[in-house]
C-alpha positions, 0 to 999 in steps of 0.5 A: 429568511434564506435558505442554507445550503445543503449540506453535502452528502457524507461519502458514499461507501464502497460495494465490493460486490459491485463490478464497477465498485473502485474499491475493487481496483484499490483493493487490487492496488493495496493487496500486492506484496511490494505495496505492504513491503513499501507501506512498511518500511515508510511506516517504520521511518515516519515522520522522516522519509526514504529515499528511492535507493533505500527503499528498492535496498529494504525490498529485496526481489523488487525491480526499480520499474515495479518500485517506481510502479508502486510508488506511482499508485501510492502517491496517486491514491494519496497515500505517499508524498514525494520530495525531490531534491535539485541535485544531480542526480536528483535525491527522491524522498518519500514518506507516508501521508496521513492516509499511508499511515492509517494503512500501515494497521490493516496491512501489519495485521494481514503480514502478521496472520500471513506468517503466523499460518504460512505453514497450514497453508504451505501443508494444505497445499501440499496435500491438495496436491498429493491427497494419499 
């Protein structure tokens, strides 16, 4: 009798607590607001896909070089795709994998407590500045 392989270890759990954690570093990569703006409007287009142009349009505030940044950790984590089309100028579109689309969940529940309470914030704020 041979002896079967083992079999592989169930993936190992991220420890945020950990300095040399990698879920710090997605974590800051995911947290910024031009990722859930980007998360977002894929999410709202999927299955189709978005164009470049179109993306950087229903983004108002982001610069092309920090939407190519996010689309570039985006695609690299494997939570987009990206299609290019041989035209000239090249049409580039993108979409949601998968992995994207299980992120669009927590990131609609952060934007939606982030504007349910903006205005506690904003108050609490203020009168952390000016406590009379």
């Amino acid at each position: 009798m041979t002896a079967s392989p083992a079999s592989p270890a169930p993936p190992r759990r991220g420890d945020l607590f950990d300095p040399l954690c990698p879920t710090r570093r997605l974590l800051d990569r995911i947290g910024t607001k031009w990722t859930s703006m980007a998360v977002k409007v894929l999410a709202e287009a999927h299955p189709g896909e978005v164009r470049f142009a179109e993306l950087q349009r229903r983004m108002p505030g982001v610069s092309q070089k920090m939407l190519s940044v996010t689309l570039r950790n985006l695609l690299q984590d494997g939570l987009v795709s990206r299609r290019v089309e041989p035209t000239v100028p090249p049409r580039v579109h993108y979409c949601l994998t998968d992995l994207g689309l299980s992120l669009e969940v927590p990131l609609a529940a952060l934007r939606a407590w982030a504007e349910c309470h903006m205005a506690q914030i904003d108050a609490a704020a203020a009168h952390a500045e000016d406590p009379r």
